[in-house]
N, C-alpha and C positions, 0 to 999 in steps of 0.2 A: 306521557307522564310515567316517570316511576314507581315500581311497588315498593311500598316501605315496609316490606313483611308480616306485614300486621295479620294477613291469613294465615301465612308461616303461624305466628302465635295463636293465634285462636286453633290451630289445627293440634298446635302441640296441647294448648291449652286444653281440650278436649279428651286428647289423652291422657294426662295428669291424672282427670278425674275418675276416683273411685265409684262406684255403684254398688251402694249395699241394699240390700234385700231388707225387707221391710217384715217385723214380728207378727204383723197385722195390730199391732198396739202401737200407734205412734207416739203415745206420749212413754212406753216401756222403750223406744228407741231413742230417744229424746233423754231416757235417763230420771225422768220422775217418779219420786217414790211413792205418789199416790196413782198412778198409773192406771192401775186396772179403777179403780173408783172412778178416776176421771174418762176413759172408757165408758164405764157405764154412764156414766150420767148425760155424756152427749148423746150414747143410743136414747136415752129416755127423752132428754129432749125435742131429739129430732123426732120422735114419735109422736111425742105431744104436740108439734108443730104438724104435723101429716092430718092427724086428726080434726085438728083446729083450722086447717085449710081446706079437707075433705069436706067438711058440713060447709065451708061458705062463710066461715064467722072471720069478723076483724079482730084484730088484738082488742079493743074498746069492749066488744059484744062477748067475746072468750075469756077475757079477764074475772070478772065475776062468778064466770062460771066455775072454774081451775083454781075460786081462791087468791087471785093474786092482783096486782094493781097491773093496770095498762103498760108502766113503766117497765115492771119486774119483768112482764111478759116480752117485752121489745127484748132486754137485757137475753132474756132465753133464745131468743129470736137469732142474738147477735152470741149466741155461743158464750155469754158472759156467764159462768153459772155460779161464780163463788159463794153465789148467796143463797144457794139450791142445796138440798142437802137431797142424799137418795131419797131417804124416807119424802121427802116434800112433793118430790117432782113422782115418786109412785102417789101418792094423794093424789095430786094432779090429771094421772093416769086413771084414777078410780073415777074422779071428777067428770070423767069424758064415758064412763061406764065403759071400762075397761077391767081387765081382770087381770091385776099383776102377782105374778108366782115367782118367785125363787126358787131355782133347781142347782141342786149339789149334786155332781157326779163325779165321775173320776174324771182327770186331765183325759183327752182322744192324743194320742200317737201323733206325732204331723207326718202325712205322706212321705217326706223325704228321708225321716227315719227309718220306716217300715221299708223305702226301696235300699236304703242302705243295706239293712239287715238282708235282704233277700239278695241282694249285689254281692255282700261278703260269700253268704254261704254257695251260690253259683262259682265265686272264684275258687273256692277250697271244694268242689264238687259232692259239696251237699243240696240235700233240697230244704228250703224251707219246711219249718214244719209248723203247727199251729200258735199264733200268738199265744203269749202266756195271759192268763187270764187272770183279773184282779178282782177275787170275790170278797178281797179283806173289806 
């Protein structure tokens, strides 16, 4: 039998393709401008689902508990959350005796900044010297 290139293609195929690096926000890679919202809200949810799976409870038996109707809870379940607001889904978190905090800090450096910096100043043979520090 003959090869009708078809690996040929998939091989180039494979090449074509780009690999981007991922922000660790998919939905900020995605291009959404609620982004970092929608971020938090799956962290919350998926927590709320840890919880409500750790004790042993059904959606039917954890619904009442969390406030919400059996259905809402499947919707959370299924990553549906449009009808979640932060504030609801931290209730939620209270609901399971949980203690939610918001913390403001400054943005952290991403590692590959920080090796950048330290990469420049090796080539121009300086040393590194201490991060600058943001007490503003």
């Amino acid at each position: 039998m003959v090869e009708t290139g078809s690996k040929d293609r998939r091989t180039r195929h494979r090449q074509e393709e780009q690999i981007t690096k991922s922000s660790g926000n998919v939905f900020a890679d995605l291009g959404l401008s609620d982004a970092d919202e929608l971020a938090a809200k799956v962290d919350l949810a998926r927590t709320i689902r840890q919880l409500v799976e750790k004790r042993g409870l059904s959606q039917r038996e954890a619904a009442p508990i969390v406030g919400v109707t059996q259905p809402e809870l499947s919707h959370l379940w299924q990553r549906r959350l449009d009808g979640f607001s932060i504030e609801r889904l931290c209730r939620m978190l209270t609901a399971l005796d949980q203690d939610v905090r918001i913390v403001v800090q400054p943005k952290a450096r991403s590692p590959w900044a920080a090796g950048q910096r330290e990469e420049s100043c090796r080539r121009r043979g300086l040393r590194p010297g201490p991060r600058p520090r943001s007490d503003s």
